[in-house]
matplotlib code that plots the C-alpha trace (Angstrom):
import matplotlib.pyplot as plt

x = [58.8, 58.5, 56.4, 54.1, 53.6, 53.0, 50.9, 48.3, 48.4, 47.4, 45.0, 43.9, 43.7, 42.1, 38.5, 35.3, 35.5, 39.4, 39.1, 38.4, 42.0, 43.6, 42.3, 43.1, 46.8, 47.3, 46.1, 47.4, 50.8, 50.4, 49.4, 51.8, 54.8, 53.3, 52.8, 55.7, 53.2, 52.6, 49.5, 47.7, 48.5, 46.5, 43.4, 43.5, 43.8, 41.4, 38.7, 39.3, 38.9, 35.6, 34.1, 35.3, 33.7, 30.8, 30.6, 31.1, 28.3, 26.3, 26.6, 25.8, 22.8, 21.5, 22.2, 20.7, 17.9, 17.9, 17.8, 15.2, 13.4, 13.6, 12.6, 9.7, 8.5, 9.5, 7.4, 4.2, 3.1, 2.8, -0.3, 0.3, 2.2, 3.6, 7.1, 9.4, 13.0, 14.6, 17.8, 19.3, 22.1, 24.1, 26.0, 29.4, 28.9, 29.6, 27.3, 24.9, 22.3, 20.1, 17.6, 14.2, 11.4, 7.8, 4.9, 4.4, 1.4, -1.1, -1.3, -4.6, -5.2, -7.0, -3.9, -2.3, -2.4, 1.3, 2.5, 5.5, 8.3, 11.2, 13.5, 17.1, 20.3, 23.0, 26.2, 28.4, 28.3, 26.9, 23.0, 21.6, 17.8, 15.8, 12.4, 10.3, 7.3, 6.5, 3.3, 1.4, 1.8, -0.5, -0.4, 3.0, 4.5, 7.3, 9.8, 8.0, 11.4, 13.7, 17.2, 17.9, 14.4, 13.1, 14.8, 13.5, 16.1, 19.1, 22.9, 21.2, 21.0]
y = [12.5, 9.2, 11.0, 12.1, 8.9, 7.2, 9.9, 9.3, 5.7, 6.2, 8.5, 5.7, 3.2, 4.7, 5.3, 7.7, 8.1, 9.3, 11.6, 14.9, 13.8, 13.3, 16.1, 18.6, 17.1, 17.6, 21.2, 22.3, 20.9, 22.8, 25.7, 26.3, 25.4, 27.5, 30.7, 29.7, 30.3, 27.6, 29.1, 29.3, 26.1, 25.0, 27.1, 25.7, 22.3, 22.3, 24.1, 21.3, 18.8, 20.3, 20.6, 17.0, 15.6, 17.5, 16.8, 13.0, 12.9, 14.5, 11.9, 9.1, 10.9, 10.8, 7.2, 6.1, 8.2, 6.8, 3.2, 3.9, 5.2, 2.0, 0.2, 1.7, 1.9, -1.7, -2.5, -0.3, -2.1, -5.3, -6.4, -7.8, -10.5, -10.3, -10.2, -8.9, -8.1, -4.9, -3.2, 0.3, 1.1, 4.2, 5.7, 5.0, 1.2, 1.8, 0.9, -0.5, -2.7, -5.2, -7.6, -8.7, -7.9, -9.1, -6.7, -8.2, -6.4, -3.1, -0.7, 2.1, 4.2, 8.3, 9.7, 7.1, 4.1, 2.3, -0.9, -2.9, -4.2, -6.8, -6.6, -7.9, -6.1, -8.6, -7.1, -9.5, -12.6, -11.0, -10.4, -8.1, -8.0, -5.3, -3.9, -0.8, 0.7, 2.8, 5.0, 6.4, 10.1, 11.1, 8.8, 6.8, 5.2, 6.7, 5.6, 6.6, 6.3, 9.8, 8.4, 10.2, 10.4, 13.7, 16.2, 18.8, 17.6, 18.7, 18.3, 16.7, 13.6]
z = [-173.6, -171.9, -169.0, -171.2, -172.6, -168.9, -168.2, -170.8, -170.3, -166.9, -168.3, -170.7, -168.2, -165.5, -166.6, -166.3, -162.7, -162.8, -166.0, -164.0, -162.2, -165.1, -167.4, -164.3, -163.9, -167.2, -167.7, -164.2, -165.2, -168.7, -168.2, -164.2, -167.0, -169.6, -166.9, -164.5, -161.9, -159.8, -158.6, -162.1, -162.6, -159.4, -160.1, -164.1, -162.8, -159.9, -162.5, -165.1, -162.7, -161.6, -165.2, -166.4, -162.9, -164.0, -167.4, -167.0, -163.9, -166.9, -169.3, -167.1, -165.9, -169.5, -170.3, -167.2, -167.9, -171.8, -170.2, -168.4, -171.0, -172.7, -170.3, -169.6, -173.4, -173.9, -170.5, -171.4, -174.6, -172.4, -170.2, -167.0, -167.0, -170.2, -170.6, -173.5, -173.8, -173.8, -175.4, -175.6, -178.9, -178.6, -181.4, -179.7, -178.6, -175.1, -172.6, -174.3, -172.5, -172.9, -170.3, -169.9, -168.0, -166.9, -165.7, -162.4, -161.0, -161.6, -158.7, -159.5, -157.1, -157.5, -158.6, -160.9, -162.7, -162.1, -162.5, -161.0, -163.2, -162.6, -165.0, -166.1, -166.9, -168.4, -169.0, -170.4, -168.4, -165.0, -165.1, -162.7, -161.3, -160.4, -159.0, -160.2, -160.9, -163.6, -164.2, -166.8, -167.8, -170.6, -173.3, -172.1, -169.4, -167.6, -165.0, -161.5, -159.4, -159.0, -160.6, -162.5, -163.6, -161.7, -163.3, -160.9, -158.1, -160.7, -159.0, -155.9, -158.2]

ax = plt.figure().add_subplot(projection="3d")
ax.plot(x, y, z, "-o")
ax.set_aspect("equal")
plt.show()
């Protein structure tokens, strides 16, 4: 009993980028002691892994592509040089984001009308900065760079 308990400690403590590990030790161990066959236990492990690792690539995908989202509505109400702050809320309060930014500059050309962006990401106490541009697509302005943005380029992301 007590190994099941350090085990999902470690689970607990190790975060996103160890949960395929975890989940796949877990149901590799499980289900090898459940079949008394070392070798399903392997295969069930290895596929959990693979769909956790999956599944939490997934998920970050999304939020980054929410952020951005934000961002770029928070940005495309504003002239140039007009600055305004941004935030993103999720329904589980994890992750969520805040910053400013400032419309530094217009760039028209024949194809499109894009602008450049520098905005803020403060998480906690750190604040991060960052360049990019953003164009308009119809009626709003969209994120112009391809993370996760261009959702043509699928698991090469």
């Amino acid at each position: 009993m007590r190994s099941w308990a350090a085990l999902g400690a470690a689970i607990l403590m190790s975060g996103c980028n160890s949960a395929g590990t975890a989940a796949g030790a877990v149901a590799g161990l499980a289900s090898g002691a459940g079949t008394a066959n070392p070798a399903v236990g392997a295969a069930v492990g290895l596929g959990t892994k693979a769909a956790v690792d999956s599944l939490v690539k997934y998920i970050g995908r999304e939020r980054q592509g929410d952020e951005q989202d934000a961002i770029a509505e928070t940005a495309g109400a504003l002239p140039v040089g007009g600055t305004a702050n941004w935030e993103i809320r999720y329904m589980i309060p994890f992750g969520d984001e805040h910053g400013t930014l400032r419309i530094v500059r217009m760039i028209e050309n024949k194809l499109a009308m894009c602008r450049e962006i520098v905005f803020t990401v403060i998480d906690g106490k750190d604040r991060s900065h960052y360049v990019t541009t953003e164009c308009r697509d119809g009626t709003r302005w969209r994120w112009a760079l391809a993370e996760p943005a261009t959702a043509e380029w699928g698991f090469l992301q």
